[in-house]
C-alpha positions in Angstrom: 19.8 6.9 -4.4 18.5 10.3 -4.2 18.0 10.4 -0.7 21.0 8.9 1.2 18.9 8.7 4.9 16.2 6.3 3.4 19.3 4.1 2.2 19.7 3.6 5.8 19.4 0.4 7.9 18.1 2.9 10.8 15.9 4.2 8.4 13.6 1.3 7.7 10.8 2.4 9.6 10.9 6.2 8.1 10.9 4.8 4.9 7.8 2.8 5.7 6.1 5.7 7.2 7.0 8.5 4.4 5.2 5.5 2.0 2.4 4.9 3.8 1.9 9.2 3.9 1.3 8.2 0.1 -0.9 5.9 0.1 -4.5 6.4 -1.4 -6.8 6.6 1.6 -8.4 3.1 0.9 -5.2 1.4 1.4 -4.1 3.4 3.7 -6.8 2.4 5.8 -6.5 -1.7 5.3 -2.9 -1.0 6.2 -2.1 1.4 8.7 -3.4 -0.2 11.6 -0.6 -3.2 10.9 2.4 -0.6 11.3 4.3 -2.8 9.5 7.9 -1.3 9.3 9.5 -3.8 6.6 9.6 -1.9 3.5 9.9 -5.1 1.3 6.5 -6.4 3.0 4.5 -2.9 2.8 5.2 -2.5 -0.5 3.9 -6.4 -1.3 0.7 -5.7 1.1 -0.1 -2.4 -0.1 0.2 -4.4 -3.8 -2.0 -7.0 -3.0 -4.5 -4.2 -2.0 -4.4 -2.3 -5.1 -4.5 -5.2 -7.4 -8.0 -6.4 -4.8 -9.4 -3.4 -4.7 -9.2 -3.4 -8.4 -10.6 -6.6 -8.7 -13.8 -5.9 -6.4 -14.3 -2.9 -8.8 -14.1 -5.1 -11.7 -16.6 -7.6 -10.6 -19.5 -4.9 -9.1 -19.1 -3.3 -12.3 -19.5 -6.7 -14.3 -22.6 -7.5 -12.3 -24.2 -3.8 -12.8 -24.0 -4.7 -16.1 -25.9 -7.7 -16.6 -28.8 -6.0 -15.0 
């Protein structure tokens, strides 16, 4: 809306690259190396890595504590 070029069938891999640029490193990294240019499907992957990494967190936490 703000940005008419993202908005853009040409500019579906931009858009993919200017949100990976804003990734937090440890997504980033899971990510990159797929160079996937649907935005759609980044956005879903990059997601699913959050709401994992979150998850992993969750459970080494929960298991420090029992000891």
């Amino acid at each position: 809306m703000f940005s008419p070029h993202y908005n853009s069938v040409e500019a579906e891999e931009d858009k993919c690259v200017k949100f990976e640029s804003g990734m937090r490193p440890d997504i980033k990294q899971l990510i990159g190396f797929s160079e996937i240019r649907d935005f759609p499907t980044l956005m879903t992957k990059a997601r699913i890595c959050d709401e994992d990494g979150k998850a992993k967190s969750s459970y080494y936490k929960a298991m420090n504590d029992k000891k």
